[in-house]
C-alpha positions in Angstrom: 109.5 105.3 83.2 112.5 103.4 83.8 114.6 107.0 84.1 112.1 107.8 86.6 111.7 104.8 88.7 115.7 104.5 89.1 117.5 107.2 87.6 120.4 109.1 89.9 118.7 111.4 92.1 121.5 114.0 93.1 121.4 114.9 96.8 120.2 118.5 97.7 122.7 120.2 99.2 120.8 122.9 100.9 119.1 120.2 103.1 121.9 118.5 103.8 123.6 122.2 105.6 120.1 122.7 106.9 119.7 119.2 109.1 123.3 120.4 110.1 122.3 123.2 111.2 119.1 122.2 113.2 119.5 121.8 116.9 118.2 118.0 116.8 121.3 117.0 114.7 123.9 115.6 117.3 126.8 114.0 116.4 128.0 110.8 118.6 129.7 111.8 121.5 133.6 110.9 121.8 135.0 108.9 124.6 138.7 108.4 125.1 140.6 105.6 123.6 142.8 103.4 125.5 142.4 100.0 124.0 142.6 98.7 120.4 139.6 100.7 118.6 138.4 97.6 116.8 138.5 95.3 119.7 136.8 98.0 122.0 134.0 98.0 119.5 133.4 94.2 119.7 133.2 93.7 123.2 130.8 97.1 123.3 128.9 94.7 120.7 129.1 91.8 123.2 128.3 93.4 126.0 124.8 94.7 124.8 124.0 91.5 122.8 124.4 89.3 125.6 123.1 91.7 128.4 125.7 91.0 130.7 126.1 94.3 133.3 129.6 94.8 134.6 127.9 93.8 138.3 126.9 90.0 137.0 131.0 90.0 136.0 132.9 91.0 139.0 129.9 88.9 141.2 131.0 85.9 139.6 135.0 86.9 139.6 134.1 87.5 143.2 131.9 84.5 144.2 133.2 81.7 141.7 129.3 81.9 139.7 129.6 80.7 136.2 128.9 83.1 133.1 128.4 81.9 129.1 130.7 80.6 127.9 130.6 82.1 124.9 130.9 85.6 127.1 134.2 84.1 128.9 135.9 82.9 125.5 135.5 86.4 124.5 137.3 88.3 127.0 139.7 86.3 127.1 140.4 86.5 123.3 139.8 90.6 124.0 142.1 90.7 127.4 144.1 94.0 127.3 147.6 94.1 126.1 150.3 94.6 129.0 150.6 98.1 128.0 146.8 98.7 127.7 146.8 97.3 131.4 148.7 99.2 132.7 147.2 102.8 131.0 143.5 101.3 132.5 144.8 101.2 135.9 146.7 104.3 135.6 143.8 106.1 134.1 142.5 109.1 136.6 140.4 110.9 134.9 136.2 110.6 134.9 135.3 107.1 133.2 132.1 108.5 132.2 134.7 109.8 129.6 135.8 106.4 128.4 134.4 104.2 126.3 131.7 101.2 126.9 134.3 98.7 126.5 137.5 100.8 128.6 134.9 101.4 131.5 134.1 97.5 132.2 138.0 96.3 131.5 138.7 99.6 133.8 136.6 97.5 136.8 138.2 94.4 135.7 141.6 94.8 136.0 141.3 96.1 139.2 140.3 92.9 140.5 143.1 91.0 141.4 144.0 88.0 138.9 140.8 88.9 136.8 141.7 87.0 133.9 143.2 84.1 135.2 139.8 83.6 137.2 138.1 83.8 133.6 140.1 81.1 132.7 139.1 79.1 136.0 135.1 79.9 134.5 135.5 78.9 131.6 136.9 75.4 132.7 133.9 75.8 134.9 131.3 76.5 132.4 133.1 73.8 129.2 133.2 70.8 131.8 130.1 69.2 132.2 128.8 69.4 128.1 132.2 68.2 127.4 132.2 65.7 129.9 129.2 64.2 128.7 130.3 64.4 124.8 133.2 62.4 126.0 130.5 59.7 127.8 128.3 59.3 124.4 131.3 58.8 123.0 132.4 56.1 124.4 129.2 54.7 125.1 129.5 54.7 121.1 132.5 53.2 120.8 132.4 50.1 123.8 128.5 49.0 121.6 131.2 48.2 118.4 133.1 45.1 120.0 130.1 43.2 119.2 131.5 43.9 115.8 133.5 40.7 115.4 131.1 38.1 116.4 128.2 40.3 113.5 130.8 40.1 111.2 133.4 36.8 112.4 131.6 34.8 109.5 133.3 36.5 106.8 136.5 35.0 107.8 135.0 31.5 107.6 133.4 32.1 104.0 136.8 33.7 102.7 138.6 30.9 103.9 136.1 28.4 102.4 136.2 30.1 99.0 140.2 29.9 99.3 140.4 26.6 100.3 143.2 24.6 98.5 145.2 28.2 97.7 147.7 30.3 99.6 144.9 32.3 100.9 143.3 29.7 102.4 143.3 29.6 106.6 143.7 33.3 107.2 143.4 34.4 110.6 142.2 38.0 109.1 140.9 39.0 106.2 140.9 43.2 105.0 137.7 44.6 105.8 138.2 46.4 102.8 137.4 43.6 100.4 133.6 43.9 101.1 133.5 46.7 99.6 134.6 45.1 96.3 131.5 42.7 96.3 129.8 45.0 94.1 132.7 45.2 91.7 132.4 41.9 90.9 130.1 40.6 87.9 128.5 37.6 87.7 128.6 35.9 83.4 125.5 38.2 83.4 127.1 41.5 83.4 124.3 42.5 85.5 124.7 40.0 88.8 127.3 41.3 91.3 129.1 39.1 93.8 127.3 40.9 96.7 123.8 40.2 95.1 124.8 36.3 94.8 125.6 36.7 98.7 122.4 38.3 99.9 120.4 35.7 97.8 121.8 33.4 98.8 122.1 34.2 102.9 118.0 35.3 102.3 117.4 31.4 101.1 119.8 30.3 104.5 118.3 32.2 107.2 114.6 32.2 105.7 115.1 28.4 106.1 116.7 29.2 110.0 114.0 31.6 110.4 111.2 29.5 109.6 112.6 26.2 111.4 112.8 29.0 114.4 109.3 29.7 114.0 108.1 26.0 113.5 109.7 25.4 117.0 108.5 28.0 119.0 104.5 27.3 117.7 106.2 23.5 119.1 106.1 24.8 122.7 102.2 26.0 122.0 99.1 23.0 122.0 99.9 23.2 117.9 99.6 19.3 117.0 102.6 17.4 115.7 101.0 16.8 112.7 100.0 20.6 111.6 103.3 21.5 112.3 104.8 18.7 109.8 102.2 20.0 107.6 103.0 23.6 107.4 107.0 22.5 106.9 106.0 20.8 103.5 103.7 23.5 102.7 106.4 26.2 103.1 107.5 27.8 99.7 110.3 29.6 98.5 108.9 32.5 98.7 108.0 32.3 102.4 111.5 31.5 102.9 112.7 34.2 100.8 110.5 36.7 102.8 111.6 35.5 106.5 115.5 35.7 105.1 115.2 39.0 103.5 114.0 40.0 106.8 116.7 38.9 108.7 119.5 40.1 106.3 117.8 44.1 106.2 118.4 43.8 109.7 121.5 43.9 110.0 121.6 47.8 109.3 119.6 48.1 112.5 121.4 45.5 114.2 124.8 47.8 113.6 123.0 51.4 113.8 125.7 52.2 116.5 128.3 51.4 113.5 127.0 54.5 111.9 127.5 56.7 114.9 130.8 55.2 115.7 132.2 56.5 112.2 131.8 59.9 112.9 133.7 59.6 116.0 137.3 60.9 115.7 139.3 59.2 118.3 142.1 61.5 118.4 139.4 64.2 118.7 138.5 62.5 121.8 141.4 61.5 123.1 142.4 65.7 123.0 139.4 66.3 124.9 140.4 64.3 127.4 143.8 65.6 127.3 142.4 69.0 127.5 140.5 68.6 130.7 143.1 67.5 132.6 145.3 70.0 131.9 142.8 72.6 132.7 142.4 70.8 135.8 145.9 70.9 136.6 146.4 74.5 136.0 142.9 74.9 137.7 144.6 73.6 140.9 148.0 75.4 140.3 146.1 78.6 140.3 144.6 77.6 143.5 147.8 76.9 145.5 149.6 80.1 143.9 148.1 83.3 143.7 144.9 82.8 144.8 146.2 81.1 147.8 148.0 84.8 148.8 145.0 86.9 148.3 143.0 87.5 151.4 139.2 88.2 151.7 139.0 86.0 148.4 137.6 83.3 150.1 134.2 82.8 148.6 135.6 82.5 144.7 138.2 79.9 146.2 135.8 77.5 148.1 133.4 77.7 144.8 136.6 76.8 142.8 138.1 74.3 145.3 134.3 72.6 145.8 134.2 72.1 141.9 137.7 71.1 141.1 137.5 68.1 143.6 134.4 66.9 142.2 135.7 67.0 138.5 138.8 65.5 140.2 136.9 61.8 140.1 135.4 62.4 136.8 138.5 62.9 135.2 140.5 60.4 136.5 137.3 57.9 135.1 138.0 59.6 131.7 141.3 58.7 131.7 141.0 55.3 132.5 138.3 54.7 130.0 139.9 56.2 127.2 143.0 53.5 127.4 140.0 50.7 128.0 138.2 51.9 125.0 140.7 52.2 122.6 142.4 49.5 123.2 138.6 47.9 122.5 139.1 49.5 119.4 142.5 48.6 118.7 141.4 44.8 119.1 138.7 45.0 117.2 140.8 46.5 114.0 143.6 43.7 115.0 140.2 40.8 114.8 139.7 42.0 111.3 143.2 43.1 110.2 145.8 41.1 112.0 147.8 43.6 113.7 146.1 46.8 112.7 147.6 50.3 113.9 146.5 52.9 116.1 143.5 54.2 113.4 142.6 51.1 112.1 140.0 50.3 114.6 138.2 53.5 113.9 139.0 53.2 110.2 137.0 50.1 109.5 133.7 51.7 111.4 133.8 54.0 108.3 134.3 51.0 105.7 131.4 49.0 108.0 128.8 51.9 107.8 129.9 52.1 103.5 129.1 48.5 103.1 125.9 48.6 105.3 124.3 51.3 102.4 125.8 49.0 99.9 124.1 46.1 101.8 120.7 47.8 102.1 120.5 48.9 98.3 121.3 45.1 97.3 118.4 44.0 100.0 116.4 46.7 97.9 117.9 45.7 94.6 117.0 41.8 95.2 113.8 42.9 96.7 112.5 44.7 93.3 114.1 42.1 91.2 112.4 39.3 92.6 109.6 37.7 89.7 108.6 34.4 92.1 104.7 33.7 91.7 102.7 34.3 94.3 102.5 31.8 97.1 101.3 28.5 96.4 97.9 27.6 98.3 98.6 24.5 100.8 96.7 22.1 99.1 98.1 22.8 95.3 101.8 22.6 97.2 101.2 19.7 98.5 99.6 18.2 95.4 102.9 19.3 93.6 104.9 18.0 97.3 104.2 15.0 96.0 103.7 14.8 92.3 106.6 12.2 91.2 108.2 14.6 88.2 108.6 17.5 91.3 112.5 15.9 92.4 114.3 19.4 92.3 113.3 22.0 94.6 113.4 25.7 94.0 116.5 26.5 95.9 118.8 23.7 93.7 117.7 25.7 90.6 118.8 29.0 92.3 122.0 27.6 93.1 122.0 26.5 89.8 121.9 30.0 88.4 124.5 31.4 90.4 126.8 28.6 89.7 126.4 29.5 85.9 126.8 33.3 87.4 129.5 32.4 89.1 131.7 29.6 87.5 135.0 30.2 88.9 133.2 29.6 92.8 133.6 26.0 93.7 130.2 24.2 94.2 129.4 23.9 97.5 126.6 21.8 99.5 124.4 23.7 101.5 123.0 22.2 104.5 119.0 23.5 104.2 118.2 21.5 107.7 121.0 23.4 109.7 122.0 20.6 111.9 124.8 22.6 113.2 124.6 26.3 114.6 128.0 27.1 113.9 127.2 27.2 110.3 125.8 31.2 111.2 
């Protein structure tokens, strides 16, 4: 079975000499070669896959209309050698004898200038989706100098845990080190530093968050009373809730952080460099050749008409690429004293890396978390005011991670929030 399924089947030789033979067999027909025989076959290719006549080409070498781009970038990768130039124009014979490709470069070159006005299209035809690239990008990049006053606090907490050391009273601090949070292990072995963080800014801004909450209902016809009355009834776990809230946030808060890290700035600023010096040479070709060439004017008022409109839009580029980076430049020197040219676009990448650490730890605490369920009001208050309740839940947490964390000097921290400084 298997020898008859795929076993060699030799061919028949007979049949073979007999569709030779038969009148239907024709074999392709043979043009002249004049170009490079692998580069006439892939513009032949081009030409039928993007069904693009010869007409539609020398219309818009003639009128200034734009063609794909991907059709321009093409023939100008496939422009004819000098030598294969000058055998096209020389050429006398019948084109019906030449090939696909050697009859439509045959029209072209006979157009004055044909490529350099390909180049012109192509400018013509790249500007406006690169220009707006450009835009997004620094729409991107101007949303991230926000980034010091998200993240200023870090320089305060660095300093207060240096206090009394060399390190204390730093003006900057190395983005870098957040990164190390998770390196760190509490006595535990299990409890890293950036865990002891998000617990304990959860317990901060849950308290922050439901003080917040307590003073907007204020504003409302609540009664004094009820709203003393739901402050003693708040537990932990409420707290905890509001604050864990608050600190998953902050991966929204700094979504544009995300998008900003993809962003290469020297990318950008090439673009921009790019434009203008197909702008310039745009212009150049203006007031040169095409300046000489009579009856040419429709292609030169359609490339004149555009170039002076681009004119504005790149001189705006320019401008906002030196206010933008040096936004970016600032924002690496707020972080890392005097940073260099890539550290402003460096830490976006080391931001977005501690935002996924930060979001598993929110996840991590989140899962961990064995607190009871909340206490009804009137058993809270009961135990509010039983005489052996003189601790509350958050001194034991603290207690924990000073036992965690023993090296950390003990701090006192300030539940009632008198001062908003203390963000």
């Amino acid at each position: 079975m298997m020898e008859t399924l795929f076993g060699y089947a030799p061919a028949d030789k007979n049949k073979n000499e007999h569709r030779k033979d038969s009148p239907s067999f024709e074999s392709p027909p043979q043009f002249i070669q004049i170009i490079d025989p692998k580069k006439s076959q892939n513009l032949a290719i081009l030409l039928k896959a993007l069904n693009v006549t010869t007409e539609e080409v020398c219309d818009a070498l003639n009128e200034g209309n734009e063609l794909p781009a991907e059709l321009v970038q093409t023939l100008l990768r496939m422009a004819p050698t000098t030598d294969e130039e000058l055998k096209l124009r020389l050429y006398g014979g019948d084109v019906s004898h030449l090939g696909p490709a050697e009859r439509f470069l045959k029209v072209l070159v006979d157009i004055p200038f044909a490529f350099k006005r390909l180049e012109s299209l192509l400018f013509v035809s790249t500007f406006q989706e690169e220009f707006s690239s450009i835009k997004e990008a620094f729409a991107t990049l101007e949303k991230q100098q926000t980034l010091p006053q998200t993240l200023g606090s870090c320089s305060q907490n660095r300093n207060r845990m240096n206090d009394g050391t060399y390190r204390g009273g730093a003006q900057a601090f190395k983005l870098e080190t957040l990164l190390k949070l998770s390196d760190v292990k509490g006595t535990d072995g299990k409890t890293t530093l950036l865990h002891f963080v998000v617990q304990e800014i959860i317990r901060s801004e849950g308290i922050r968050a439901a003080r917040r909450l307590r003073e907007s209902r204020s504003m409302s016809s609540v009664k004094t009373e009820d709203l003393v009355e739901d402050a003693s009834n708040e537990s932990e776990e409420y707290h905890r809730t509001l604050g864990l809230q608050v600190v998953s946030g902050l991966s929204s808060e700094l979504q544009n952080v995300k998008k900003a890290a993809i962003i290469d700035n020297e990318s950008v600023s090439e673009s921009v460099s790019k434009l203008g010096q197909a702008l310039v040479k745009t212009k150049a070709f203006l007031d040169t050749e095409m300046k000489g060439i009579e009856g040419e004017s429709e292609f030169r008022n359609a490339l004149t008409s555009f170039v002076e409109q681009c004119e504005s839009d790149i001189k705006w580029m320019k401008d906002e690429e030196k206010r933008i980076m040096a936004l970016v430049k600032s924002t690496g020197d707020y972080f890392h004293g005097r940073a260099g040219r890539d550290e402003g676009s460096r830490l976006f990448v080391i931001v977005r890396d501690f935002l996924l650490m930060l979001d598993k730890a929110c996840l991590d605490v989140k899962n961990s978390s064995k607190l009871p369920s909340k206490t009804p009001r009137k058993e809270a208050s009961a135990s509010s005011s039983s005489p052996t309740s003189k601790e509350s839940p958050s001194e034991s947490s603290l207690d924990i991670h000073r036992r965690l964390f023993p090296a950390m000097r003990e701090r006192q921290m300030d539940d009632d929030f008198s001062s908003d400084d203390e963000t």
